[in-house]
Backbone bond lengths (Angstrom), bond angles and torsions (degrees), N, CA, C in turn:
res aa  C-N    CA-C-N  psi(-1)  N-CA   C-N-CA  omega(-1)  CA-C   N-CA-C  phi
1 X - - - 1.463 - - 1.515 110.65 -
2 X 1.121 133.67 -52.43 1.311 140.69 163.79 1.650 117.09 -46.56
3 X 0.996 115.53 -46.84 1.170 112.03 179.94 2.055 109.70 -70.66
4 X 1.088 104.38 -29.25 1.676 120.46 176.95 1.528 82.30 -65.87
5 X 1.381 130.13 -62.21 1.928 111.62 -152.12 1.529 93.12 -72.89
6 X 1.388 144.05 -29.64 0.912 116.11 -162.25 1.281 114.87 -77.10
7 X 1.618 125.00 -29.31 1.628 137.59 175.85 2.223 91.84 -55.03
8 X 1.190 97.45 -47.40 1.818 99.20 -171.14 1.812 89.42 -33.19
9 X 1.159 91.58 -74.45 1.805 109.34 -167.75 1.140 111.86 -35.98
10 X 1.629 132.45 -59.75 1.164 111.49 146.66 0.960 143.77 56.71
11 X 1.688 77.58 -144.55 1.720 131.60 153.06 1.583 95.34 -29.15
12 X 1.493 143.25 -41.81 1.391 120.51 -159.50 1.373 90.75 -106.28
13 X 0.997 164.43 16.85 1.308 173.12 5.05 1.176 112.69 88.25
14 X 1.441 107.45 -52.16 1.612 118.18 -149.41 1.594 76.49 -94.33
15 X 1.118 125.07 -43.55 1.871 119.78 -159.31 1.424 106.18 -75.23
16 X 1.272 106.96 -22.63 1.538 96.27 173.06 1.538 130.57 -95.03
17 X 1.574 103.66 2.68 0.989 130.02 166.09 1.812 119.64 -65.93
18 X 1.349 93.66 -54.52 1.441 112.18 172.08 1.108 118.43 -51.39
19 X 1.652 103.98 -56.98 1.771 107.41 -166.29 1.523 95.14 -68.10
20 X 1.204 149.20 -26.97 1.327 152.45 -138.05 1.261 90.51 -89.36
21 X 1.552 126.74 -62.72 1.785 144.21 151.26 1.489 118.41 -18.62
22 X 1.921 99.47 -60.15 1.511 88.38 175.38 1.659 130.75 -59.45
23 X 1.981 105.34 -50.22 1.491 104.73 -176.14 1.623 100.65 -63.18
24 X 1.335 136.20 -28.34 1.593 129.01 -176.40 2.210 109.48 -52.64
25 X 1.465 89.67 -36.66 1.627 98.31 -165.04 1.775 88.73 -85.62
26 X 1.347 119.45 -38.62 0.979 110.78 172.83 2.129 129.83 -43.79
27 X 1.391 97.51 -66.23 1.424 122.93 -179.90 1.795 98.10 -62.55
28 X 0.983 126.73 -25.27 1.601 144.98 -171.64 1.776 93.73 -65.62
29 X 1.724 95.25 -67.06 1.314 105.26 173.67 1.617 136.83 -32.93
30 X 1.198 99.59 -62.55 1.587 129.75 179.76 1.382 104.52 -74.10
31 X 0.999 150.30 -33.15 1.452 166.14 130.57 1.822 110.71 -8.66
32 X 1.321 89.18 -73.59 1.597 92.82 -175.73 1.515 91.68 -82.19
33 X 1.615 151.02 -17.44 0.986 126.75 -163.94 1.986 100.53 -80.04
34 X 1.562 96.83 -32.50 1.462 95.83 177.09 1.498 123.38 -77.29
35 X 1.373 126.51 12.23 1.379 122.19 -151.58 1.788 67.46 -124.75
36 X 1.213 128.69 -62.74 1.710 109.74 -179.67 1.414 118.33 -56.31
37 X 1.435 127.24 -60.39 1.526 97.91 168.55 1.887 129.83 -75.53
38 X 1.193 107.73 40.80 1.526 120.33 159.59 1.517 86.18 -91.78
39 X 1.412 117.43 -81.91 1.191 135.88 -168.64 1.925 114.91 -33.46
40 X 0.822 103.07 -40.60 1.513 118.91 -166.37 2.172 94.11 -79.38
41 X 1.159 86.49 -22.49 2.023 100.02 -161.56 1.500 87.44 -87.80
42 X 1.542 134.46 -53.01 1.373 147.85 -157.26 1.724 110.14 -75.17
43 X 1.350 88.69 -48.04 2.006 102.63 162.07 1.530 118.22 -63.73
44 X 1.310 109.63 -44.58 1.702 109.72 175.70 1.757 96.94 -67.55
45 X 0.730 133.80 -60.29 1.618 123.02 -143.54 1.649 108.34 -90.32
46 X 1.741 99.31 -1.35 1.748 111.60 173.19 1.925 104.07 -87.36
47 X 1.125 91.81 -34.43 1.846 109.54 -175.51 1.257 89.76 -72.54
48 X 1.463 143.89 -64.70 1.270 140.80 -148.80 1.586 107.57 -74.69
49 X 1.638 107.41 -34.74 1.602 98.20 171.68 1.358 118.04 -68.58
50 X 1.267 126.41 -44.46 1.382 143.77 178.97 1.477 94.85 -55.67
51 X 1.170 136.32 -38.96 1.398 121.38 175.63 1.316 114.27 -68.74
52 X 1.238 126.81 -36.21 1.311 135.61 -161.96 1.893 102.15 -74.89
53 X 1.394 99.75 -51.58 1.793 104.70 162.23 1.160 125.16 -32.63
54 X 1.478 111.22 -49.71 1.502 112.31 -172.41 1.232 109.74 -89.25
55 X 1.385 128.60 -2.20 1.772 126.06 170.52 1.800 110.48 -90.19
56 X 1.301 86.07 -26.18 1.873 83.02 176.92 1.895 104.31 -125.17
57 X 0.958 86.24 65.45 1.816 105.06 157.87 1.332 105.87 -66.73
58 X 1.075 126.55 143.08 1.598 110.59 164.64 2.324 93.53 -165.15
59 X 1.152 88.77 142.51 1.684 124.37 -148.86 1.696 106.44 -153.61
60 X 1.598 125.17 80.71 1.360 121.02 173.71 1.671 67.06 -134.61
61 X 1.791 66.94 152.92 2.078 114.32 -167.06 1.423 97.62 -129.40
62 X 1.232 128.96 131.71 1.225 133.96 150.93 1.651 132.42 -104.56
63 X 0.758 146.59 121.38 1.669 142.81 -164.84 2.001 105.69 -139.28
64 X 1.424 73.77 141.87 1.525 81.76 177.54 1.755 112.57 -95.49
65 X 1.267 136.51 -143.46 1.756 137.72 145.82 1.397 107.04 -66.44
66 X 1.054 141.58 -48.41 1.579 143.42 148.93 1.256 158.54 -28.92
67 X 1.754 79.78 -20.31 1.822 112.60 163.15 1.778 96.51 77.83
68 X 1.252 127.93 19.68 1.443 113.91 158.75 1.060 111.35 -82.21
69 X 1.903 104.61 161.01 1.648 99.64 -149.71 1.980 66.58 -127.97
70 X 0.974 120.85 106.03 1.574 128.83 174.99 1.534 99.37 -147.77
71 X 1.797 110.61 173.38 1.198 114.94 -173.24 1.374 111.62 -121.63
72 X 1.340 103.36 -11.92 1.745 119.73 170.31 1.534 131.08 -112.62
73 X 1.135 113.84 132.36 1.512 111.76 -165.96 1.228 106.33 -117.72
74 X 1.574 122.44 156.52 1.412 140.81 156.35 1.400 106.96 -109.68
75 X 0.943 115.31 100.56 1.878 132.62 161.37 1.621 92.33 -70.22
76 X 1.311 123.07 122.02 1.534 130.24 152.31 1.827 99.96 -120.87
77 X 1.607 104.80 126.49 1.265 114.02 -175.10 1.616 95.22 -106.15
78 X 1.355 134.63 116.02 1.329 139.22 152.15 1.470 127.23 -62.15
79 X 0.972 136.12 173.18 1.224 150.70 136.82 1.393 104.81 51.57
80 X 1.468 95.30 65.64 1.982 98.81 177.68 1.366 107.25 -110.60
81 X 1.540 100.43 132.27 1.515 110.24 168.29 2.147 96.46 -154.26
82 X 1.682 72.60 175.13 1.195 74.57 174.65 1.628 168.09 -80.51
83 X 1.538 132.05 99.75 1.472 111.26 -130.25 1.785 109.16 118.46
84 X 1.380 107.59 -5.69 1.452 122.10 -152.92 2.024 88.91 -79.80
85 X 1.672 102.33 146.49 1.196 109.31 -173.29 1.939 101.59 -61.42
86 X 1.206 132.15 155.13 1.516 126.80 -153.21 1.546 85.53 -91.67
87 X 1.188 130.63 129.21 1.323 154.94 166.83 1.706 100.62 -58.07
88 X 1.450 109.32 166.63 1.543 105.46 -178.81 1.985 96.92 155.38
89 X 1.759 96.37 101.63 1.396 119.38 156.90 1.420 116.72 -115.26
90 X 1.668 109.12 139.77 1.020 142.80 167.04 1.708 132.80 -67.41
91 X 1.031 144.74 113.45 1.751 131.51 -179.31 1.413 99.84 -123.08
92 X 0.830 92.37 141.97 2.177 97.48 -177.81 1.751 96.74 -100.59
93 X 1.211 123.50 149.05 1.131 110.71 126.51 1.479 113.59 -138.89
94 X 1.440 112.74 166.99 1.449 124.82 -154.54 1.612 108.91 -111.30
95 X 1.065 140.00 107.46 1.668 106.77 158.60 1.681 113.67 -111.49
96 X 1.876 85.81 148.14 1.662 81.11 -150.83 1.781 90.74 -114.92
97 X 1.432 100.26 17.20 1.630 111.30 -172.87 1.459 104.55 -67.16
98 X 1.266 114.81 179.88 1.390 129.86 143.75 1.431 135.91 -67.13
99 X 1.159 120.25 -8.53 1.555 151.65 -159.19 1.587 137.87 -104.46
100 X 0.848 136.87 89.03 1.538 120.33 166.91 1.373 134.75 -25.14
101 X 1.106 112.06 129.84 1.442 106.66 -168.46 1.759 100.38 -135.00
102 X 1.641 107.11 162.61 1.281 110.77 172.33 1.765 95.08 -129.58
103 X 1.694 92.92 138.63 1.018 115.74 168.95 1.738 145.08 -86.55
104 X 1.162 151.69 116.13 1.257 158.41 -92.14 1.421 115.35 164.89
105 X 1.248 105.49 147.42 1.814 109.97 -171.01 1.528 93.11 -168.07
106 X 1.502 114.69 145.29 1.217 152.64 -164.28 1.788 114.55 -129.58
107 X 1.307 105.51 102.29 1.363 97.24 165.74 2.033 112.16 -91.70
108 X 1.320 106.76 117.69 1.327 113.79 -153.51 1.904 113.05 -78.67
109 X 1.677 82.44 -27.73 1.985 101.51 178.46 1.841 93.14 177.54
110 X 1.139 85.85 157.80 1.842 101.93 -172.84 1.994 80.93 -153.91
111 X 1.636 81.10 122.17 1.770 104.36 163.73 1.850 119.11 -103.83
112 X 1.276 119.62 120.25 1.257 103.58 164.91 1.434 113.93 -121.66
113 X 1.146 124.57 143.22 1.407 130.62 -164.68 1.339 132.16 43.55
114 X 1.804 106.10 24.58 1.291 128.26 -176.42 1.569 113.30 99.11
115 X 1.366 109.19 -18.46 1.675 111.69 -178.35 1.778 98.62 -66.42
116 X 0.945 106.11 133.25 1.851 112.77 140.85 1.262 119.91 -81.18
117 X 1.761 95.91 132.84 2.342 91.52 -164.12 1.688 74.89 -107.93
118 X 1.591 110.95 153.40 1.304 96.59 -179.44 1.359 74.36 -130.51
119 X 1.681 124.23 164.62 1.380 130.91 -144.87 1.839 92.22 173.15
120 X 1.667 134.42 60.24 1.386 114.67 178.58 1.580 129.43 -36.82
121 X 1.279 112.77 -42.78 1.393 104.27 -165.51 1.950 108.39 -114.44
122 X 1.387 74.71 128.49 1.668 99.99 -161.61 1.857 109.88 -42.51
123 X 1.080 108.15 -35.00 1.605 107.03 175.97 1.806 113.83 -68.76
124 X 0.603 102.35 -58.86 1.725 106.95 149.92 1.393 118.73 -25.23
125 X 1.240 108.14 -69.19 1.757 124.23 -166.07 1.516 96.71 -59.22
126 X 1.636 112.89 -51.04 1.349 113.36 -171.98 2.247 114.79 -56.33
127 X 1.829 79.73 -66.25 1.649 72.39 175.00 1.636 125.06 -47.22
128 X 1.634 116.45 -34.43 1.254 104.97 -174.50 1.823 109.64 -80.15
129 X 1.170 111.70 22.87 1.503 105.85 165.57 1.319 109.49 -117.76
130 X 1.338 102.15 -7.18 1.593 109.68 172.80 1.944 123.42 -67.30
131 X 1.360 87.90 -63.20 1.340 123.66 -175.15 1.534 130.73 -92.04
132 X 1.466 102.29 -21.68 1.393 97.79 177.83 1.512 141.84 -126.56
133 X 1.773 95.09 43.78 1.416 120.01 166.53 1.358 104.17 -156.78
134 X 1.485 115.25 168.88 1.584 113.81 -163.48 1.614 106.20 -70.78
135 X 0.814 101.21 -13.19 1.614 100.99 179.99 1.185 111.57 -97.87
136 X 1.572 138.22 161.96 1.479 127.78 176.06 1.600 118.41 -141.34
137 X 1.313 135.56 132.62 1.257 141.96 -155.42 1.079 110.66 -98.70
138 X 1.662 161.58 95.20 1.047 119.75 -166.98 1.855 91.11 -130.06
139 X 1.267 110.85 -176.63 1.791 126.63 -155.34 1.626 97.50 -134.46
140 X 0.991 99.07 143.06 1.720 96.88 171.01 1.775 110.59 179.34
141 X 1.331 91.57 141.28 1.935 101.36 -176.19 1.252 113.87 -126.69
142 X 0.923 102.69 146.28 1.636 119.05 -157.41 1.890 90.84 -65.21
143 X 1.406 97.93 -52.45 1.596 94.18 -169.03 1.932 107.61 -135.96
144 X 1.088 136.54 172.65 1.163 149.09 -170.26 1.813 104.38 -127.39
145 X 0.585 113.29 -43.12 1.431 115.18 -165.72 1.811 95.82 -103.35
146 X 1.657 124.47 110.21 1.266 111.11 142.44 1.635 130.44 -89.19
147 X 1.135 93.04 142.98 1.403 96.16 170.09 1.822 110.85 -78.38
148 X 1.611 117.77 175.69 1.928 100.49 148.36 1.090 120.48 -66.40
149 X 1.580 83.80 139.38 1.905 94.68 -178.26 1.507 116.84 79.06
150 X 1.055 121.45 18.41 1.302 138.74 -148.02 1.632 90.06 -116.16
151 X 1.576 104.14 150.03 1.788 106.19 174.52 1.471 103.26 -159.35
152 X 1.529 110.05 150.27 1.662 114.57 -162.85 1.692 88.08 -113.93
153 X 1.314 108.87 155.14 1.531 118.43 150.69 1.324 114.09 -115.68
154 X 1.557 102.12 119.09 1.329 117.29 -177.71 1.826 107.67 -101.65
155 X 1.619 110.85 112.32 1.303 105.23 -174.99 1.732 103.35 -115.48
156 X 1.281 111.76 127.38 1.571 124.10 158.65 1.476 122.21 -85.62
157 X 2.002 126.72 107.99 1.053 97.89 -164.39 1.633 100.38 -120.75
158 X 1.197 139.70 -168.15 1.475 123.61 168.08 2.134 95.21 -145.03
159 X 1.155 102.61 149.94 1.532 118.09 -173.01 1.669 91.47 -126.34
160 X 1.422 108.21 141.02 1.606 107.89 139.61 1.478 92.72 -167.12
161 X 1.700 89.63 111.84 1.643 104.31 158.27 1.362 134.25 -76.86
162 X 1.161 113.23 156.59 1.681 103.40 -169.69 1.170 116.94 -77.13
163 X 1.522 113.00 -19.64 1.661 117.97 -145.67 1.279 94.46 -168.75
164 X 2.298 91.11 137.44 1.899 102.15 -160.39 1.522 70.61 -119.69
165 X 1.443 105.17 166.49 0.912 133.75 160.60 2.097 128.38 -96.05
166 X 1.513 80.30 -8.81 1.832 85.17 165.38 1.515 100.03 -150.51
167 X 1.226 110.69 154.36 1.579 107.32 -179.86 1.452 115.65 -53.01
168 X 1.095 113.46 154.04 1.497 127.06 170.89 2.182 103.54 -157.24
169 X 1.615 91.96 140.74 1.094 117.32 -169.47 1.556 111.27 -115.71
170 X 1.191 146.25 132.03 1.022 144.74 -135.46 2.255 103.05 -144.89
171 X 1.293 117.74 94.91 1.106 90.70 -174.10 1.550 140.67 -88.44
172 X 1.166 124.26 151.25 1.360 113.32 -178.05 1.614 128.99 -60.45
173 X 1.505 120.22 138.31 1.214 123.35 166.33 1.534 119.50 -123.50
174 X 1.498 120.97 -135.41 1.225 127.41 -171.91 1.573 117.91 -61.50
175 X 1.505 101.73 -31.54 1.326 130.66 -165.58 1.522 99.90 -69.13
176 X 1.195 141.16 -62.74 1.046 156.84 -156.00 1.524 121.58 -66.36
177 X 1.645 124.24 126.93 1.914 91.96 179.75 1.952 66.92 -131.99
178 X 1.775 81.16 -173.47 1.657 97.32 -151.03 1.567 87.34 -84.20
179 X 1.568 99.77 167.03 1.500 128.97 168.97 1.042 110.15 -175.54
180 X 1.771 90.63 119.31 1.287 129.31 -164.83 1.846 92.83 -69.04
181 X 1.543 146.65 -18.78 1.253 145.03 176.98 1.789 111.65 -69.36
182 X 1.291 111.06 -19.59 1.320 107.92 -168.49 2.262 95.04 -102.78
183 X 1.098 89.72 164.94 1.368 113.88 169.19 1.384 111.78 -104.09
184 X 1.862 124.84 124.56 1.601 125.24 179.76 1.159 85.23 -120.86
185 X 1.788 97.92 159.77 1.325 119.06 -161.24 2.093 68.01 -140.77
186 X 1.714 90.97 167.26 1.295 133.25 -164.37 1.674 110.31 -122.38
187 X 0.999 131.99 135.38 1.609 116.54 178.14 1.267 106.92 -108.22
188 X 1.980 128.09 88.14 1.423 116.91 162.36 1.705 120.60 -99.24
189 X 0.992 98.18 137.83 1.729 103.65 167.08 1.369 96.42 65.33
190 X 1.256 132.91 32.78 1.587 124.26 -176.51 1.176 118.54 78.36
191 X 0.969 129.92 -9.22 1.457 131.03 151.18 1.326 134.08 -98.52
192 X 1.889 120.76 133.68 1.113 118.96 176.26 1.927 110.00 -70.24
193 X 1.732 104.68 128.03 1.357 90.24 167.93 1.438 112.60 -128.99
194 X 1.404 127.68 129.51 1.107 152.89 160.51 1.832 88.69 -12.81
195 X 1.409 111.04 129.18 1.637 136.40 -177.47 1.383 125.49 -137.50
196 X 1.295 117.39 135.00 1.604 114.35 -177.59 1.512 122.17 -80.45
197 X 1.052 129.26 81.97 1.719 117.27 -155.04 1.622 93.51 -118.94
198 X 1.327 112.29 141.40 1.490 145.30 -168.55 1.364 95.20 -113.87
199 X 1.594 115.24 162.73 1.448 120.29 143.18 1.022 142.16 -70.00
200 X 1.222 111.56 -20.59 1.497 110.79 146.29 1.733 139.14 -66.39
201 X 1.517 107.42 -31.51 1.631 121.06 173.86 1.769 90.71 -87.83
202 X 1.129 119.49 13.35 1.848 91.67 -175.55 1.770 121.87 -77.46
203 X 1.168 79.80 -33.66 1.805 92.23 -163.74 2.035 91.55 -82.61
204 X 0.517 109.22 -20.91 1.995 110.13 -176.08 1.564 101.77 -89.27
205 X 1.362 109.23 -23.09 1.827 108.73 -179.81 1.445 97.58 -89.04
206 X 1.514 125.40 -48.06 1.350 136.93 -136.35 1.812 109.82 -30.84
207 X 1.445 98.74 -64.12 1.370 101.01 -174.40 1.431 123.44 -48.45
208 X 1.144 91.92 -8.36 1.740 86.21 175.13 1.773 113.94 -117.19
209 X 1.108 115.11 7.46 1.414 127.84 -179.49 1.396 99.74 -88.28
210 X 1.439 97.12 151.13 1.823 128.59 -178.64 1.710 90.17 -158.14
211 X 2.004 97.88 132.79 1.245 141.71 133.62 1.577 111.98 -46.45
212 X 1.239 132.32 150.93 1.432 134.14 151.54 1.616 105.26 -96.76
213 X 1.147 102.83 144.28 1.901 106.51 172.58 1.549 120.27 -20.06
214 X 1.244 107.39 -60.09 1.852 111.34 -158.02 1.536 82.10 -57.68
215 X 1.691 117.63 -51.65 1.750 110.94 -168.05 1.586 105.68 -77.84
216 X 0.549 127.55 -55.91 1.786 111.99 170.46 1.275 110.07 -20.16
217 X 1.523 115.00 -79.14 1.627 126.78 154.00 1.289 119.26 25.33
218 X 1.812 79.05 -90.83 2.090 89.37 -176.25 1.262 108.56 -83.30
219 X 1.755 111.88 4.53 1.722 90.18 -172.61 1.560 104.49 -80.43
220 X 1.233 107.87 -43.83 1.545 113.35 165.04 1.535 143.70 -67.31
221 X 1.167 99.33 -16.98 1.508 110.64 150.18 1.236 123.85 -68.88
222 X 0.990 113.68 -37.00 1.478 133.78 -155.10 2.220 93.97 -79.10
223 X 1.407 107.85 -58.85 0.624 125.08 176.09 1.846 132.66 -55.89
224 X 1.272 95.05 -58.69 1.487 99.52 163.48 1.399 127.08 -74.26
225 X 1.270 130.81 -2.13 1.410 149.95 163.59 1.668 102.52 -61.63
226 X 1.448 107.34 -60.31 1.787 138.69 -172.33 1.583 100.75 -51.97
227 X 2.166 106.07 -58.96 1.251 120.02 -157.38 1.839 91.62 -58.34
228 X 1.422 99.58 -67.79 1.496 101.77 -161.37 1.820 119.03 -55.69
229 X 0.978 118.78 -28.32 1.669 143.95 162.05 1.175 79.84 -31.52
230 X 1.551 120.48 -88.89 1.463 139.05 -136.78 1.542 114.75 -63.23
231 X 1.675 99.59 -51.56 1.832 120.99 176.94 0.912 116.84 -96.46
232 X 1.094 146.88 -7.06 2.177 151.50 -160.78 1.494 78.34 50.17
233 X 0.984 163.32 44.51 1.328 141.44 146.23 0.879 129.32 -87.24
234 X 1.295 146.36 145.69 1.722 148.39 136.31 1.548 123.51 9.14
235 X 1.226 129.65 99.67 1.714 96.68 165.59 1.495 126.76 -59.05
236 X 1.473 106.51 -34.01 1.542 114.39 176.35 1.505 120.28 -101.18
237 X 1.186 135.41 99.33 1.349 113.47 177.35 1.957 105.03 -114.28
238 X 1.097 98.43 150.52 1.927 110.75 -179.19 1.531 86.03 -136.76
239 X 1.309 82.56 149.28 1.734 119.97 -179.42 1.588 92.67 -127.97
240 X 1.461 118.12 113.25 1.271 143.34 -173.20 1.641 111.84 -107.88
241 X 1.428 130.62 116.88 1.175 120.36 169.13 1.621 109.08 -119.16
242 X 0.956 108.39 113.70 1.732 120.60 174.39 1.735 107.95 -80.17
243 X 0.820 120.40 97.88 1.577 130.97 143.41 1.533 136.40 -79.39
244 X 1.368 122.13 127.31 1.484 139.07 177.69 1.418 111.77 -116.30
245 X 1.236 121.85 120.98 1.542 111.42 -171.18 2.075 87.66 -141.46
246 X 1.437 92.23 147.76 1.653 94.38 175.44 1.000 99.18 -78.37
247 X 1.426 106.11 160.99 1.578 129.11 -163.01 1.666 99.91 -103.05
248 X 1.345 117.92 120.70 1.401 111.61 168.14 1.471 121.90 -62.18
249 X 1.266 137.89 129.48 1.346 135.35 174.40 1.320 109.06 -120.10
């Protein structure tokens, strides 16, 4: 009988041996089956970023005549008077991406005679450098839209003629201080009319005062000759920001 229980023992020995084998080969299984699709999951979504990199490359160059490759400019205009040969700089920019891009520019601040004109919205800013001193600034790009490989010419140019052929009146702002040598006119009912203004009534009239051309003229000649003498500075300075951004399609 003893010798029979000990074979029992065994026998239950041996079965728990087995099953112990099976769940091990089991969990063994499932183990490596989860460690390949980790692996298989970690490779797809490394490939898929790396794909995504190489579709949105993006590579814009900016250069001035100087060969700097920057995205912001200081335009300093010297030696303005009136009659002055017409000024005119160039800015490249390049895109060397794969990509479409739209093209864009920011005038960030423009100083004249040391004033800062502040003006938020850029259509504004532009016309009032156009139109509202005898001289006129204007911006222009060859193209808006690059293609790849594609490049814009961005030219800044400045005009001031000596001599209009119909009156034009020019009005005063920040820029401006009084002189008692010039004659101001007033704008009622559409007409400029000749006004008595003192240094004392100047600044309480101002906003409604206008120079005529010939006096605008020398007032600003006169002046930026004085300014730059005095500061080595610029009479005109613009702060230019060129932007390239891809184009959503």
């Amino acid at each position: 009988m003893k010798k029979k229980q000990i074979s029992d023992e065994k026998i239950i020995l041996l079965k728990k041996a087995l099953l112990k084998r099976k769940y091990f080969s089991i969990f063994l299984a499932l183990f490596t089956l989860g460690i390949n699709i980790f692996a298989w999951f970690v490779f797809s979504t490394t490939a898929q970023v790396g794909l995504d990199a190489t579709v949105a490359s993006w590579d814009v160059q900016f250069r001035d005549d100087s060969g700097e490759n920057i995205k912001t400019f200081v335009i300093d205009i010297t030696k303005m008077k009136p009659g002055m040969n017409n000024y005119s700089k160039t800015i490249f920019a390049h895109n060397h991406s794969d990509v479409t891009a739209d093209f864009m520019y920011e005038i960030s601040e423009f100083q004249l005679l040391g004033h800062t004109i502040q003006i938020n919205d850029q259509t504004a800013m532009i016309n009032y450098l156009q139109s509202n001193y005898p001289f006129s600034v204007s911006f222009t790009a060859s193209k808006t839209v690059l293609n790849p490989s594609d490049a814009v010419n961005f030219d800044i140019g400045l005009v001031w003629p000596y001599e209009s052929n119909t009156p034009i009146y020019y009005k005063q702002d920040d820029v401006y201080q009084f002189d008692s040598s010039f004659p101001y006119y007033q704008l009622m009912n559409e007409t400029y009319t000749l006004t008595n203004v003192t240094s004392s009534t100047y600044n309480s009239l101002k906003s409604n005062l206008y120079l005529e051309k010939d006096d605008a003229d020398s007032y600003f000649g006169m002046k930026c000759h004085e300014y730059e003498e005095s500061t080595g500075n610029a009479c005109l300075s613009l702060t230019i920001k060129l932007l390239v951004r891809q184009r959503n399609t």
